[in-house]
N, C-alpha and C positions, 0 to 999 in steps of 0.2 A: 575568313569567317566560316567556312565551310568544313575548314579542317578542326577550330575550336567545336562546331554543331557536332562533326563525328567525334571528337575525342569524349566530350561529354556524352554523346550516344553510348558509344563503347563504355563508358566510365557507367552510367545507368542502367545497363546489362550485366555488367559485371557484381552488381549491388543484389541488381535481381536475383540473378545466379547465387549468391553468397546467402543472402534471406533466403532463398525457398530450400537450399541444404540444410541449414542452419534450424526448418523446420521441421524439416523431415528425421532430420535426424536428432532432435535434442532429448537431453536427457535433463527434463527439471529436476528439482528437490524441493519439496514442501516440507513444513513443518510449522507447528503451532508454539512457535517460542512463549505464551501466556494465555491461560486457562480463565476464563472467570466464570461464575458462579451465577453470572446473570446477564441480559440480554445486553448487547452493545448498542447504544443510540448514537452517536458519534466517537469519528475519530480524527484527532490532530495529531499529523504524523511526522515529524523533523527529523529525519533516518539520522540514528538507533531509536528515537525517543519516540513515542507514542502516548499521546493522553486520551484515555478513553471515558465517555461520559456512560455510565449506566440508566439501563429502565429503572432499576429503586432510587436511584437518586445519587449514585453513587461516583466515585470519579478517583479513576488510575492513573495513575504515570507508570511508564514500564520501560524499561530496554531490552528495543527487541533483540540486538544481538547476542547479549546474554541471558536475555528470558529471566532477570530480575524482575521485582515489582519495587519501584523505588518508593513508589507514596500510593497511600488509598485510604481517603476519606468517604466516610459512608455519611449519608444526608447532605452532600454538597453543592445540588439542588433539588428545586423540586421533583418529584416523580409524576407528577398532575400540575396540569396547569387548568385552573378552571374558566380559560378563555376561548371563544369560537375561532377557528385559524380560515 
């Protein structure tokens, strides 16, 4: 039992080590695969696909990997709700 505690010790250190390299030295990439024209209220994300609900009422589908816009229906709901939340 002693020897399983250290191998996973060793095995946990080893993690550590790998993560805090991994931060130190990363090199991300961002980028904005899809622009819209008005504020984002939600997002439903299924990697590539993303559906984005707008402030006017609006509602995108898009792929993010190729930064198409597949669909966008404007008024597809309301932009006001006239309910107390």
């Amino acid at each position: 039992q002693l020897a399983l505690f250290a191998s996973l010790r060793a095995r946990s250190l080893e993690i550590e080590r790998e993560v805090a390299e991994r931060w130190r030295e990363a090199a991300p990439v961002s980028s904005v695969p899809v622009a819209l024209n008005d504020w984002i209220r939600r997002v439903a994300l299924d990697w590539p696909l993303a559906a984005c609900g707008t402030a006017r009422g609006g509602l995108v589908l898009a792929d993010l990997s190729s930064g198409d816009m597949l669909a966008c229906a404007q008024d597809a709901h309301p932009s006001v709700v006239d309910t107390p939340e």
